[in-house]
C-alpha positions in Angstrom: 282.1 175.1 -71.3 281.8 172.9 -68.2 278.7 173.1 -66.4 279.8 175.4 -63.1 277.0 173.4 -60.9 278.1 169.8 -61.8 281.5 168.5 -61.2 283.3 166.0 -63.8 281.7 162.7 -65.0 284.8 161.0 -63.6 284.1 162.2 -60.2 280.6 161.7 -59.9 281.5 157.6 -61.7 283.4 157.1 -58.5 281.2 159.0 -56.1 278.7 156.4 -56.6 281.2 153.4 -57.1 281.6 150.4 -54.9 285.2 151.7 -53.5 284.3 153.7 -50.6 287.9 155.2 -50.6 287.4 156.8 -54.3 283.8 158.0 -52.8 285.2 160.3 -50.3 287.8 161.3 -52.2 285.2 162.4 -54.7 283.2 164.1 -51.5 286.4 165.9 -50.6 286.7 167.3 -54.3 283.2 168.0 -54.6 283.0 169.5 -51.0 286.5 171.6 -52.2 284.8 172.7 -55.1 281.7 174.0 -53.1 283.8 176.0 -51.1 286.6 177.1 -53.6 283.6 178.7 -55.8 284.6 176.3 -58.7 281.6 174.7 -57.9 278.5 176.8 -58.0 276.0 175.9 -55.0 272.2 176.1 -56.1 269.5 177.5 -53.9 268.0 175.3 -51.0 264.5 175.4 -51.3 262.3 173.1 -48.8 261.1 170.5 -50.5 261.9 167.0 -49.2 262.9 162.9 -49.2 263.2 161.2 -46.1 263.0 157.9 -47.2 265.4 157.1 -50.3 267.1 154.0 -50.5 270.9 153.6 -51.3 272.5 151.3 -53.1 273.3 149.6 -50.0 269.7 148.1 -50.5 268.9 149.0 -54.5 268.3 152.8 -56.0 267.2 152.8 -58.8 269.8 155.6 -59.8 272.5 153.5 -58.5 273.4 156.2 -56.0 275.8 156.1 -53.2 274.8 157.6 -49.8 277.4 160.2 -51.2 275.8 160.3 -54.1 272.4 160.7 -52.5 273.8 163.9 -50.5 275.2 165.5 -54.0 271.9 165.3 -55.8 269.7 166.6 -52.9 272.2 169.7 -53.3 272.0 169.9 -56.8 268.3 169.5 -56.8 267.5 172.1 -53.7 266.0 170.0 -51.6 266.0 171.5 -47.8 266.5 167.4 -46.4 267.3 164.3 -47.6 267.5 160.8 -45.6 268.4 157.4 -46.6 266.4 154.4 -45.9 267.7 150.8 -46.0 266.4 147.5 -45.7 267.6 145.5 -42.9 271.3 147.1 -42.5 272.8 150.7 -41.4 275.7 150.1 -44.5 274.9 153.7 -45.5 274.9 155.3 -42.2 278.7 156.6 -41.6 278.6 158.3 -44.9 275.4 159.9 -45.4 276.2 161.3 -42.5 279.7 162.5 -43.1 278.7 163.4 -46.5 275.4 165.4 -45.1 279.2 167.5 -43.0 281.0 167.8 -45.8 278.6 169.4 -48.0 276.4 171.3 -46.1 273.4 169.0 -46.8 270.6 168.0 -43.6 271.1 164.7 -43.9 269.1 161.6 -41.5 269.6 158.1 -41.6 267.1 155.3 -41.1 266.6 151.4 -41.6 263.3 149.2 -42.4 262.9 145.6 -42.6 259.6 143.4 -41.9 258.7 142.6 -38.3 255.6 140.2 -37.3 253.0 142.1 -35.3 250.9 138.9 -33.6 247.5 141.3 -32.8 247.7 141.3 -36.5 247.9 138.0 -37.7 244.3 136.9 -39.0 244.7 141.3 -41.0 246.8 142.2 -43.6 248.8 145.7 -42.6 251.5 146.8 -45.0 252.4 143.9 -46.5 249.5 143.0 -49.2 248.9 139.1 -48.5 251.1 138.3 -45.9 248.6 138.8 -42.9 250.8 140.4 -39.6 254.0 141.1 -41.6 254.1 144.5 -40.8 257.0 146.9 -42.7 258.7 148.9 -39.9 261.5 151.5 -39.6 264.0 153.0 -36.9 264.7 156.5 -37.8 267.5 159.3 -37.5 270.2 155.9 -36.4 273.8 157.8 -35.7 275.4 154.7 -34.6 275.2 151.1 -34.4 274.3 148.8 -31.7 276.5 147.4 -29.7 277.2 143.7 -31.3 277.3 141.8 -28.0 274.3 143.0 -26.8 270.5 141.7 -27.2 269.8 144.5 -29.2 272.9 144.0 -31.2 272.2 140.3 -31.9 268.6 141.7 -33.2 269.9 143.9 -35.4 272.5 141.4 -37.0 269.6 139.2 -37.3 267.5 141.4 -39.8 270.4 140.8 -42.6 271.0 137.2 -41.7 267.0 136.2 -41.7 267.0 138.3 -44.8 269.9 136.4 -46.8 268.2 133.5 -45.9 265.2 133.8 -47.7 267.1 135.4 -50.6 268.8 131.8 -51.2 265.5 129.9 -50.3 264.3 131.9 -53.4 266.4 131.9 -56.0 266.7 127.7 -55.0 263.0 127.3 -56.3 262.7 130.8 -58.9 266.0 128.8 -60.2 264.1 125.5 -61.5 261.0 127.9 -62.8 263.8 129.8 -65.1 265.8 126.7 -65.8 268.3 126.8 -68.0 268.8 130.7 -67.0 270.0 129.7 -62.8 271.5 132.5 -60.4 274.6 131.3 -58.2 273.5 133.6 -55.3 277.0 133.9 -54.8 278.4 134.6 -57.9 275.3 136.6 -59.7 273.7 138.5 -57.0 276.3 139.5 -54.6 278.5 141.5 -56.8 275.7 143.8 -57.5 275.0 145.2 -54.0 278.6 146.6 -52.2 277.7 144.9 -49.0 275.8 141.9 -49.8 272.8 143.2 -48.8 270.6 142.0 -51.5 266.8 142.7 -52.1 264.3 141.0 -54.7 265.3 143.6 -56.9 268.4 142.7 -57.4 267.7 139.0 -57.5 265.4 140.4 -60.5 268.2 142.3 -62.2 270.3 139.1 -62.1 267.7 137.3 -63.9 267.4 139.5 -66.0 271.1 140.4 -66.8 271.6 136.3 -67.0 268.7 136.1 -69.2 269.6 138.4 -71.9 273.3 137.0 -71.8 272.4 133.5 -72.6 269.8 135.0 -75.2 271.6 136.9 -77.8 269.1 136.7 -80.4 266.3 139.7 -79.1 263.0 136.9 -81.0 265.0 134.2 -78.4 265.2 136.4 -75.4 260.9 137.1 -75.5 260.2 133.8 -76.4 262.1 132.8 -73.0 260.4 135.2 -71.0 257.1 134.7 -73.2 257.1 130.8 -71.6 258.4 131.6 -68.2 256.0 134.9 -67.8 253.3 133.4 -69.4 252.8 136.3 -71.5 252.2 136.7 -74.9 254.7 138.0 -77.3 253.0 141.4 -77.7 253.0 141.6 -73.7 257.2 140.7 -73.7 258.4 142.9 -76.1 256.5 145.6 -74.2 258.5 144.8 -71.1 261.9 144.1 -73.2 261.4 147.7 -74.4 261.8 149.0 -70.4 263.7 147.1 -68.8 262.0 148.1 -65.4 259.3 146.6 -66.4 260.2 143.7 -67.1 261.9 143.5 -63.6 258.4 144.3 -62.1 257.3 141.3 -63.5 260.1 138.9 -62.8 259.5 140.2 -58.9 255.6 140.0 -59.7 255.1 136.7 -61.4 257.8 134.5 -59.6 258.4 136.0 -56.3 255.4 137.6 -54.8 252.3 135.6 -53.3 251.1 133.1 -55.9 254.6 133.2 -57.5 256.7 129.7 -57.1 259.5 131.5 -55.7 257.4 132.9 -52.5 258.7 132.0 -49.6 255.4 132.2 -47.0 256.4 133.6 -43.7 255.4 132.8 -40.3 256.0 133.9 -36.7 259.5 132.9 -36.6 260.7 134.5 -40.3 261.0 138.2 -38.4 261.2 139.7 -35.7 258.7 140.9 -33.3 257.6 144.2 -34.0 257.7 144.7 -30.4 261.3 143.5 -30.6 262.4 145.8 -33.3 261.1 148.8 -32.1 262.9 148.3 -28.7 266.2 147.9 -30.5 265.7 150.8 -32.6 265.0 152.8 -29.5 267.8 150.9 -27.3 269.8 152.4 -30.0 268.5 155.9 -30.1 266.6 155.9 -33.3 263.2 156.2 -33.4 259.9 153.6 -34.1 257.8 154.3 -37.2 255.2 152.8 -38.3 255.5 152.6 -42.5 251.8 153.4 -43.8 251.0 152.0 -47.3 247.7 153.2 -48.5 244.6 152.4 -46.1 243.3 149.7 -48.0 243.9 146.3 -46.5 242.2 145.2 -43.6 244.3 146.4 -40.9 245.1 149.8 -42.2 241.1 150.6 -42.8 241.0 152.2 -39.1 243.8 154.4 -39.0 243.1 155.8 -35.3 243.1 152.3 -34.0 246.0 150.9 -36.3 248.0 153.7 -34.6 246.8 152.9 -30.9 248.3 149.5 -32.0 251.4 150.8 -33.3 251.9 153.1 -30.2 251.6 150.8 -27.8 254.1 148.6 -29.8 256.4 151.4 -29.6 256.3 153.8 -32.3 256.6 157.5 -31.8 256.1 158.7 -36.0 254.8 157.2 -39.3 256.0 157.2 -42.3 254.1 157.9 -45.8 254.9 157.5 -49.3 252.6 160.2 -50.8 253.4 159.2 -54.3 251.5 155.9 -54.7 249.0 157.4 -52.6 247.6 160.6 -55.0 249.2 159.7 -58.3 247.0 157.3 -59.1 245.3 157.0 -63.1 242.5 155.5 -62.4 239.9 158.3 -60.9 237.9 156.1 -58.2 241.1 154.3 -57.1 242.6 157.9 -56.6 239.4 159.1 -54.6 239.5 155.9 -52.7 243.5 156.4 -51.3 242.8 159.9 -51.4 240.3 159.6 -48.2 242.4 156.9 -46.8 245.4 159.7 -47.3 243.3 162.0 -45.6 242.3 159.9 -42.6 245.3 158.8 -41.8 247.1 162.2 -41.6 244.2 163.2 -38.9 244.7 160.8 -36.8 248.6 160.8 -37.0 248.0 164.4 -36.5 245.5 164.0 -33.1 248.1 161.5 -32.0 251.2 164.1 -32.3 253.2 161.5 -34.7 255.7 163.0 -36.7 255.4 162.1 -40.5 258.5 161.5 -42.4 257.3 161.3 -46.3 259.5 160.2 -49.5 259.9 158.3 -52.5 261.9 155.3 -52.0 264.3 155.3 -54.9 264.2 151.4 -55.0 262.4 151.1 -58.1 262.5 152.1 -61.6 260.7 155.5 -62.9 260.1 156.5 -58.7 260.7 160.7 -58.4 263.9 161.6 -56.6 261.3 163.9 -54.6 257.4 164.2 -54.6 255.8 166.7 -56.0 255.0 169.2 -53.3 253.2 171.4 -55.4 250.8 169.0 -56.5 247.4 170.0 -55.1 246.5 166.9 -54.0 249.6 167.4 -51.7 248.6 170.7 -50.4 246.8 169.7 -47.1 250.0 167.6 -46.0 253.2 169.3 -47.4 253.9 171.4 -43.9 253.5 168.3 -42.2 256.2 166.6 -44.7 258.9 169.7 -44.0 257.8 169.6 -40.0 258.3 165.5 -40.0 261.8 166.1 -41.9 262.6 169.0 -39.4 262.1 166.9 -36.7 263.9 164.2 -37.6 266.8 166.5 -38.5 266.7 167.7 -34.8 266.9 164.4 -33.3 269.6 163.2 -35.2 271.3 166.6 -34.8 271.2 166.2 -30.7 271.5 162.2 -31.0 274.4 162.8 -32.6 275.9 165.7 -30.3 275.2 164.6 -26.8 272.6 161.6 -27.0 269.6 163.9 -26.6 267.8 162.5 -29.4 264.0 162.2 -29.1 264.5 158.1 -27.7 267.0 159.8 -25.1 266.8 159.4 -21.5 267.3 163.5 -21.5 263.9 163.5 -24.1 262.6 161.2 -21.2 263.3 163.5 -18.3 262.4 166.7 -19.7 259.2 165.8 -22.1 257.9 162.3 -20.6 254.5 161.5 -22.4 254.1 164.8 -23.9 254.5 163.9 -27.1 253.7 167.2 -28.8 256.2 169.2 -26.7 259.1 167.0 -27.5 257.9 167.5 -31.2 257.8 171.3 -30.9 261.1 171.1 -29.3 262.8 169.0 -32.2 261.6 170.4 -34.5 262.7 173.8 -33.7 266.4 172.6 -33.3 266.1 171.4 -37.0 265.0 174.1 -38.2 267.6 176.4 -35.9 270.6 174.7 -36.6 272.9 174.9 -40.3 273.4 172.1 -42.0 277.0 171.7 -42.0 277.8 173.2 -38.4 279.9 171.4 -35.9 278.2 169.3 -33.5 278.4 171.0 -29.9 278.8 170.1 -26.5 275.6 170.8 -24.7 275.6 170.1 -20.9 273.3 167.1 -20.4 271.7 168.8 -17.3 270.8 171.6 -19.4 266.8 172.0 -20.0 265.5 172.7 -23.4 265.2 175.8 -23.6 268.8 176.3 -23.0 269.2 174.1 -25.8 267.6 176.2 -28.1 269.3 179.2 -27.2 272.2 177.3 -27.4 271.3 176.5 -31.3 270.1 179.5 -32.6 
């Protein structure tokens, strides 16, 4: 018998295939299904992932944005948003597919800005001091291409793709006679040509094992290119994510002869970014990584920085911050954890928390019983309520939480505008129409308008 909550293999192949026709027509069966019964819905609960990347910048599932939508169903989760690196690819579809299925759905984009108060301290970015990760949150649209803030955003994939070829040029002679054509190899794997170091590793990979069919050939290869010992390769042979980490570890990271070193001019401001991503009524957020380089040991002043660079919430991946083996390590980015919820918390930052899906063995969604967890989960569902709110009104009238209506109504009160978001996210049912509200309307109204 056919599994009542999952539909056919066929459908769910080209949900999460590169032809975005056969996607939404596998949305419209699946979303037909749903409401026809044939399909058997299963109960929301309220956990949550607000930052999972889409193929559109590597998942490690190979999931679609539609894709992403059907398995936060399946799996119950109350919200889901996608997170991609240096393009909004994903956006049009997550969110149609968030419509179609009854699913909360957000959308958001993070690339690597350059923060110059920063530039003697590393922040999020071990080893590269000022390089700061950043994000825009709950994007509905694009900006405008022949604007400032247009030409910014264009710029994130273009500096990007860049570096990608200046890469694989020198990782190229280091893997020699195994050479990508950026073009040819890498491309193809990503439907929009947005490729990361992960798939530049997968390439390698892939073009590796194809040029080695003999298995004792193939770890002798990587045995002389890693540096390893055979022992060490046939342990990474035997998961092939692992031996993806290393590619990306050994070659490609700092120290690796593929790095490419950044300065001032390889990103953007952070400054810069966060005024584009506000200009087009998303929101700045700082992306935390675990309180242990220099410029993330003083959360409260880290996020004075980040405020006055623009950023209005943070961003947290609790995973790599609790889940750690090794007991002191764990104590240690437990505290950090803990510090830097307090003083996101006395600074009335929204926290939007996930797993990233971008690399092999990552959880679709944390584990919110945990007890580790337990001191931050309501801030987790709040942070994904909010940002479900803002995107909701963004989306409706262009009341988002970077709106001019936001600015009239809340100003600097940051905690009331968070109150108020929040609410509509958790008022309004995934799945409704989008309303006309009457942009002289106060919130209040709004809310009644919403329940």
């Amino acid at each position: 018998m056919p599994d009542p909550t999952e539909p056919a293999p066929d459908v769910l192949e080209a949900l999460n295939g590169f032809d975005p026709e056969e996607r939404r027509e596998a949305l419209e069966e699946i979303a037909a299904g749903l409401a026809s019964g044939a399909l058997q819905r299963p109960a929301t609960g309220d956990w949550v992932n607000c930052h999972a990347h889409t193929f559109f910048s590597y998942n490690s599932l190979n999931l679609s944005p539609s894709g992403l939508v059907w398995e936060a169903l399946r799996r119950g989760l109350w919200a889901i948003a996608s997170t991609d690196f240096d393009v909004l690819d994903a956006m049009d579809e997550m969110l149609a597919a968030g419509d179609a299925l009854a699913v909360r759905t957000a959308v958001s984009l993070e690339t690597r800005a350059y923060a110059a108060d920063y530039g003697e301290r590393e922040l999020n970015s071990p080893g590269e001091p000022g390089v700061v990760y950043s994000m825009g949150v709950g994007f509905v649209r694009r900006p405008y291409p022949d604007s400032d803030v247009g030409r910014t955003f264009a710029s994130l994939a273009e500096r990007s793709r860049r570096r990608n070829e200046e890469m694989v040029a020198k990782v190229n002679d280091a893997l020699d006679p195994v050479r990508l054509d950026y073009a040819r190899d890498v491309l193809p794997l990503t439907p929009s040509g947005n490729a990361t170091e992960r798939h530049l590793c997968q390439a390698y990979d892939d073009k590796a094992a194809a040029q080695y069919a003999d298995p004792a050939d193939l770890a002798a290869y990587w045995a002389d290119r890693l540096g390893l010992g055979r022992e060490a390769v046939d342990k990474l042979l035997a998961d092939y994510g692992a031996l993806r980490n290393a590619i990306r570890a050994k070659l490609m990271k700092q120290g690796g002869v593929g790095y490419v070193k950044p300065d001032r001019d390889s990103f953007p401001k952070v400054e810069e970014f966060f005024a584009m991503a506000t200009a087009a009524g998303a929101v700045p957020c700082y992306a935390w990584l675990d309180g242990t380089t220099s410029g993330e040991r003083d959360p409260g002043g880290l996020l004075d920085d980040a405020v006055r660079w623009g950023a209005r919430c943070v961003n947290i991946i609790p995973d790599r911050n609790w889940n750690i083996a090794d007991p002191a390590a764990k104590r240690t980015k437990l505290a950090a954890l803990e510090a830097f919820v307090a003083a996101a918390r006395a600074r009335d930052l929204p926290i939007i928390a996930g797993t990233e899906l971008n690399g092999p063995g990552q959880k679709f969604v944390d584990s919110f019983d945990a007890p580790e967890l337990a001191p931050y989960v309501d801030d987790f569902r709040a942070g994904a309520a909010w940002l479900y709110g803002h995107s909701f009104l963004e989306r409706a009238d262009t009341m988002g939480a970077s709106s001019e209506w936001a600015a009239l109504h809340f100003g600097g009160d940051r905690a009331g505008s968070n109150s108020f978001y929040t609410a509509i996210g958790r008022r309004v049912r995934p799945g409704a129409p989008l309303p006309h509200i009457d942009r002289t309307a106060k919130p209040d109204a709004v809310l009644e308008l919403v329940r």
